[in-house]
C-alpha positions in Angstrom: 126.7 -123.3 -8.4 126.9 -126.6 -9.8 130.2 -127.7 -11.3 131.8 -131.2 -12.6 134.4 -132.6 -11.1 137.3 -133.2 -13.8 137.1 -137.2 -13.4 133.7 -137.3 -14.1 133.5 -137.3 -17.9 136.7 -140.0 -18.7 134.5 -142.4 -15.8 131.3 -141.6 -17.8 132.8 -142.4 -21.2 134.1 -145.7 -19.5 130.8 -146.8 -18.8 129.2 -146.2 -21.7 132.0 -148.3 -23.3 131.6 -150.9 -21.1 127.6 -151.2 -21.8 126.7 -149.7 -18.3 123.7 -147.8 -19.9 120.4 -148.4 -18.0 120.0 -147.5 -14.0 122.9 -144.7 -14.9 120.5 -141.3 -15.7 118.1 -142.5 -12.9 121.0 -143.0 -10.8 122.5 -139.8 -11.1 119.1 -137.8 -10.9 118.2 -139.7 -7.5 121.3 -138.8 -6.1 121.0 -135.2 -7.1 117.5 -135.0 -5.6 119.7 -136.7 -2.5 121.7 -133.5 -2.6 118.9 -131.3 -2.9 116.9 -132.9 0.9 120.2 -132.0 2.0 120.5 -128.8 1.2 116.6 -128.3 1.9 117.6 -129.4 5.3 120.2 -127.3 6.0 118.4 -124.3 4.9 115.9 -125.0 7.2 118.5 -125.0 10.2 119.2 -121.3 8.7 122.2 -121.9 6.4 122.9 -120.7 3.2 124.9 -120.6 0.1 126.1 -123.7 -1.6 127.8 -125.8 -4.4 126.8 -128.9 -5.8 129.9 -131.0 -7.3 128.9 -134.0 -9.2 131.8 -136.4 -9.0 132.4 -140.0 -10.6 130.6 -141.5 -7.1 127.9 -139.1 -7.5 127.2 -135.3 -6.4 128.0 -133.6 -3.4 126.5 -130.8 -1.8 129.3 -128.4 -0.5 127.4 -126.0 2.2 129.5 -122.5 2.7 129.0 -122.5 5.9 128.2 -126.2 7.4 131.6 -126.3 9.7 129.6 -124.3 11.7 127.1 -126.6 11.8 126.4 -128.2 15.7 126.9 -131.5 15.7 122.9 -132.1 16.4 122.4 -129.9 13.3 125.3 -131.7 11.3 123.9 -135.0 12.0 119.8 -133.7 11.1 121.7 -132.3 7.5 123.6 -135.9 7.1 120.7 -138.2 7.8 117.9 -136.3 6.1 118.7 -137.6 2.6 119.3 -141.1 3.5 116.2 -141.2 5.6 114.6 -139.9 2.5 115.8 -142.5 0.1 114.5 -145.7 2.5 111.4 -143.8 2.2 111.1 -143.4 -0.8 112.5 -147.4 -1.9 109.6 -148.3 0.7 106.9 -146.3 -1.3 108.2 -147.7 -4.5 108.3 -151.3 -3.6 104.9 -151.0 -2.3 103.6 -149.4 -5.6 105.7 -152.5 -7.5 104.5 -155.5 -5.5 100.8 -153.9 -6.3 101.5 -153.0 -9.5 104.8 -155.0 -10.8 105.9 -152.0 -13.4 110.1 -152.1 -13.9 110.3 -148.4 -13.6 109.0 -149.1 -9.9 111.6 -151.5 -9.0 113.8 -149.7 -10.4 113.2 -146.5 -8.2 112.8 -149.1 -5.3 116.0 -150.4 -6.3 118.2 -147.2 -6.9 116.6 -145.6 -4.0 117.3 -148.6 -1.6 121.3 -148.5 -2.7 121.8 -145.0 -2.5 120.3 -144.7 0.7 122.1 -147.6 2.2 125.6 -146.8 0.9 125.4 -143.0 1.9 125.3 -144.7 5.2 128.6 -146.2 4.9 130.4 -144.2 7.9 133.1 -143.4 5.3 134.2 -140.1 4.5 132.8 -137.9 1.9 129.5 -140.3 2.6 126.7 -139.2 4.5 128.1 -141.7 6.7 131.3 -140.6 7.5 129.6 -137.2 8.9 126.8 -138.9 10.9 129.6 -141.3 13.0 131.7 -138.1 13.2 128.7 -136.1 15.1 127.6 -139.3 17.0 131.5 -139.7 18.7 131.3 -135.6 18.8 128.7 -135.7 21.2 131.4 -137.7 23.4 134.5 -135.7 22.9 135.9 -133.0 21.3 135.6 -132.4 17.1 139.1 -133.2 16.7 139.3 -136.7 17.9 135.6 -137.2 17.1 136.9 -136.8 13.5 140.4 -138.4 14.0 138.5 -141.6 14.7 136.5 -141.4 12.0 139.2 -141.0 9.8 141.1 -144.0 10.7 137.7 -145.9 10.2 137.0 -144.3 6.9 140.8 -145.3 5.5 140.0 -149.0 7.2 136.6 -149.4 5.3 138.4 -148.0 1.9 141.2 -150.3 2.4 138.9 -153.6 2.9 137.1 -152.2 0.3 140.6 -151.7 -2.2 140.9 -155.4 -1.4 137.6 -156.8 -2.0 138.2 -155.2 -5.1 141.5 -157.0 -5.9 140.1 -160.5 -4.8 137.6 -159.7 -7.3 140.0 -158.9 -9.7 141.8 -161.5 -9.4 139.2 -163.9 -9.5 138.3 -162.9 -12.8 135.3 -160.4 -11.9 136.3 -156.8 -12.9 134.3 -154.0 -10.6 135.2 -150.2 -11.6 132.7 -148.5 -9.0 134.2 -150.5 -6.4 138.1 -149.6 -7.5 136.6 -145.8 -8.1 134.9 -145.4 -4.9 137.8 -147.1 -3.1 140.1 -144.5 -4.2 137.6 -141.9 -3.3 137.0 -142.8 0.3 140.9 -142.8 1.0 141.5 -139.9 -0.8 138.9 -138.0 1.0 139.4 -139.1 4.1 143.5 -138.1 4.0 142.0 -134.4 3.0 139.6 -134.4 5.9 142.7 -135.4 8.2 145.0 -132.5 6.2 141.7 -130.0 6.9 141.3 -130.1 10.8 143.7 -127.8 11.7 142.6 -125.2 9.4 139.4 -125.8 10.4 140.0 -125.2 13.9 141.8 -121.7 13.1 139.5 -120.8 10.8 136.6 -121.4 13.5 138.7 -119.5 16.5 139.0 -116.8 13.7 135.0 -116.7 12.7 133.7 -117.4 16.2 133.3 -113.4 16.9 131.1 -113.3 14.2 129.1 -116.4 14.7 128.4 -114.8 18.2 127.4 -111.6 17.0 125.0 -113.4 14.5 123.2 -115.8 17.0 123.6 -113.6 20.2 125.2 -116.2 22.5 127.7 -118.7 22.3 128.4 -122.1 24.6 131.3 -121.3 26.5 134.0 -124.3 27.2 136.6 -124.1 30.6 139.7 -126.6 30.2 142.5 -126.9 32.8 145.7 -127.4 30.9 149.3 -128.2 32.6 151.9 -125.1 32.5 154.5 -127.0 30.6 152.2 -127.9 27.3 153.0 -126.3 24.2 150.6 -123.8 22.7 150.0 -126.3 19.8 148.6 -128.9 21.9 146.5 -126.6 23.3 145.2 -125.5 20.3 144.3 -129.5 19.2 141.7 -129.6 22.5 140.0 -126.4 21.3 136.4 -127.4 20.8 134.7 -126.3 17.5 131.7 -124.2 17.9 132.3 -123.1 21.7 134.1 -120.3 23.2 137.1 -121.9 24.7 138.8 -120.3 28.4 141.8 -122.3 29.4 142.9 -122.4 33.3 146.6 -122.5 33.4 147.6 -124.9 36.4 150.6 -125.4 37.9 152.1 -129.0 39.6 149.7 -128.3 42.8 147.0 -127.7 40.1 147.0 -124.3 41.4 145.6 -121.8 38.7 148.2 -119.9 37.4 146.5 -117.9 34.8 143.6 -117.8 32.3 144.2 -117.6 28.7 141.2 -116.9 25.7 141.4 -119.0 22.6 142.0 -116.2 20.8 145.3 -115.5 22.3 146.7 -118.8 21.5 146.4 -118.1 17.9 148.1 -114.6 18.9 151.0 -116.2 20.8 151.8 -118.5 18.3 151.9 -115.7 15.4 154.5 -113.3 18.1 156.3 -116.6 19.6 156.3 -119.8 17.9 154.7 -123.1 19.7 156.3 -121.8 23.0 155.4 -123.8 25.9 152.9 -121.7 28.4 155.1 -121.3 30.8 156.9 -119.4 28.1 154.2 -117.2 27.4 153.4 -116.2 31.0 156.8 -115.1 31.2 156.8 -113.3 28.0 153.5 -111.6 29.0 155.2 -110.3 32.0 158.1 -109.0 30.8 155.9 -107.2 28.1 154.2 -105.7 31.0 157.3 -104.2 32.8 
């Protein structure tokens, strides 16, 4: 389903006031086809369903079912389109520089800058997804995207400035103060989104396995006195998580499923799992 995001027509309408008339159907039309590699892509790697949002910055493709996504499939989805637009701006500077037609550095042109700026490791760009998955391949999803988070706010901040020193310097640039806006925005929702994410992963995971027929398991030693909310930040998306319950000797205690974290904290609160041991016990008198 394609649908327009509600900013979209008041930012269009300010550009057409402004005299911003030429690169801006070509513009929009690469960037779709951008959205379509993507999705090309990712249907390729076996998922489905989608939406396409086309926002002041651009469009967006929103994939159903991309969070569960590997992050070597995440980062093949991210970088196809951008990939695809260097290409392209390659082949079209090639064709202009043998035969010098505008509409040919234009398409160089338009392809060049939205293949670049997608790569902007800023969330919702390409960018943002592709340093996520890199650091992912490192640690765990959660801080792999709390660091890109704190990077994407940086960039939008220098980014809010630049545009203020421009501003005050006479030169007046609405992208830049639009897409400023956008990257912070985006990446707060990202940071708001993680823990539902997480849940919601724990919660799908049985059917994900029964889908693909296997499923990467993950064993983590955790200390008897953390909370069952911390335990929950170090699940890992995408793997079946087994936690070893040690003691101070780093004696194992117990083992505890990911699944009955989610339990616990729905019967008990964010006990501690020492807590929960004992809880489980008595329950068992």
């Amino acid at each position: 389903m394609i649908k327009l995001n509600r900013y979209f027509i008041p930012y269009i309408l300010v550009l057409m006031f402004i005299g911003f008339k030429g690169k801006l159907l070509i513009s929009f039309i690469i960037v779709f086809f951008h959205e379509l590699i993507h999705y090309l892509a990712a249907r390729h790697l076996g998922f489905t369903g989608f939406d396409i949002e086309i926002l002041p910055i651009g469009t967006v493709l929103i994939l159903k079912d991309i969070d569960e996504a590997t992050p070597m499939e995440d980062l093949m989805i991210s970088l196809s389109a951008p990939i695809v637009n260097l290409l392209l701006a390659a082949i079209f500077y090639k064709f202009h520089m043998k035969y010098p037609i505008d509409l040919y550095y234009l398409l160089f042109q338009c392809n060049f800058v939205i293949g670049i700026f997608n790569l902007i490791p800023a969330y919702p760009l390409d960018g943002g997804r592709i340093l996520r998955d890199l650091i992912n391949f490192r640690c765990i999803y959660k801080i792999a995207n709390k660091i890109t988070v704190y990077i994407s706010i940086g960039i939008g901040s220098l980014l809010i400035f630049y545009y203020l020193f421009l501003f005050f310097a006479g030169v007046t640039s609405i992208n830049l103060g639009i897409i400023s806006v956008f990257i912070i925005v985006s990446s707060l929702k990202e940071r708001k989104r993680i823990v539902y994410l997480i849940m919601g992963d724990i919660i799908k995971k049985k059917y994900k396995f029964k889908k693909r027929g296997y499923i990467e398991n993950k064993s983590i030693s955790v200390f008897y006195k953390k909370d069952l909310i911390s335990v929950l930040s170090i699940v890992e998306k995408n793997k079946y998580n087994i936690f070893f319950i040690l003691d101070d000797e780093m004696k194992v205690m117990d083992i505890i499923y990911e699944e009955e974290i989610i339990e616990a904290l729905k019967l008990y609160g964010n006990i501690t799992l020492e807590e929960l041991m004992k809880a489980e016990d008595e329950n068992h008198i």
